[in-house]
N, C-alpha and C positions, 0 to 999 in steps of 0.2 A: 369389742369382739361379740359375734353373734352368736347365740346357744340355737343353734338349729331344734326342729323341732317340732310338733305338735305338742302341746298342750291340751287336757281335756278337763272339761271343769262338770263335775258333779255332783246328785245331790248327796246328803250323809245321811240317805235312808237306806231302809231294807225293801226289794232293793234299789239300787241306786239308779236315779236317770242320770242319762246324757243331757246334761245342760247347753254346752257349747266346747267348739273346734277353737284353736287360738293357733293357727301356724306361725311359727315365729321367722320374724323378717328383715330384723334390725336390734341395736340395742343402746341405750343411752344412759349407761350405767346410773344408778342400780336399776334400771328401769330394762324391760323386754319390750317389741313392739311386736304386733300382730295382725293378721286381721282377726274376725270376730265374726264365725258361724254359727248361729245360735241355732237348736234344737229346739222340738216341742215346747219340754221344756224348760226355755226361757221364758214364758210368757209368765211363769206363775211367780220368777224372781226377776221380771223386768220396773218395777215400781222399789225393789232394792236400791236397785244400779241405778234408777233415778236419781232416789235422793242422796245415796253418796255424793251424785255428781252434784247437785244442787246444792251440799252443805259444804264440798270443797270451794264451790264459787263465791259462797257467801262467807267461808274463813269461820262455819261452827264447828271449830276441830273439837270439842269435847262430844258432841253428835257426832259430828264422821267418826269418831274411835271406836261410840256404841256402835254403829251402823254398819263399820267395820266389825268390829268383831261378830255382830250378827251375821254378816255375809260369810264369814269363816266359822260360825257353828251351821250354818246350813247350805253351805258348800264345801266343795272338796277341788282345790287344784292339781292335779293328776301330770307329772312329770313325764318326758316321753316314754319313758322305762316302766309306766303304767303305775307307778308307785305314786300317791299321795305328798306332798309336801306338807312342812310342817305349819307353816304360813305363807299366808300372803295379802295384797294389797293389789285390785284390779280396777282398772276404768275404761268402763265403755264408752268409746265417743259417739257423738249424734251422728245419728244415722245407722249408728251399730253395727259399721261394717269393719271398724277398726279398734283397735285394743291397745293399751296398755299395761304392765303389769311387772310387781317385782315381788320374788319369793325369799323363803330362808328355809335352812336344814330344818334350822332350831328354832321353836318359838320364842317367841314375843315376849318376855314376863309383862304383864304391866298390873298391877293390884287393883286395877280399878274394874277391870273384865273377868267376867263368872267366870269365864273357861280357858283357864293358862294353859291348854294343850296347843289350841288353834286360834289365838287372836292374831289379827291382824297389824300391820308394820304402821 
């Protein structure tokens, strides 16, 4: 089932950029697909989403966790109803014109990440 939708992802400053669009277009549970409109910006958190995507290929999950939760303390994934989500887990594919992504209500516990509010899945 697809959760129709725009998605908006932003930063957790004051105030907050538009990072990037994420319309959603499909779903492959838990997973959402989208494309991927990036804003200004994204240029200043495009070496993030690098190496996420780099340490998932390489299977350094105790880095992607950090890496993840870094992208969720200085991001905000923004539900269509404009509300914030609690977590999430996003990957930009090459070329950056497509997305992937799955969120939750509720966060994440994991004891190993600073910020049990927003870590990542």
């Amino acid at each position: 089932m697809t959760t129709p939708g725009v998605r908006r992802l932003h930063t957790r400053t004051t105030p907050p950029r538009h990072v990037a669009d994420l319309p959603v277009d499909g779903s492959d549970f838990p997973w959402l697909t989208s494309g991927f409109h990036p804003m200004s910006a994204y240029g200043d958190h495009r070496p993030l989403f690098t190496r996420l995507a780099h340490l998932s290929e390489t299977e350094r999950w105790e880095e992607f966790d950090a890496c993840g939760a870094e992208l969720n303390r200085t991001l905000a994934l923004h539900a269509p109803d404009g509300l914030p989500v609690a977590d999430f887990l996003l990957h930009v594919e090459p070329g950056e014109a497509r997305a992937r992504f799955r969120w939750s209500d509720e966060p994440v516990e994991d004891p190993a990440r600073e910020d049990p509010v927003s870590p990542a899945p």
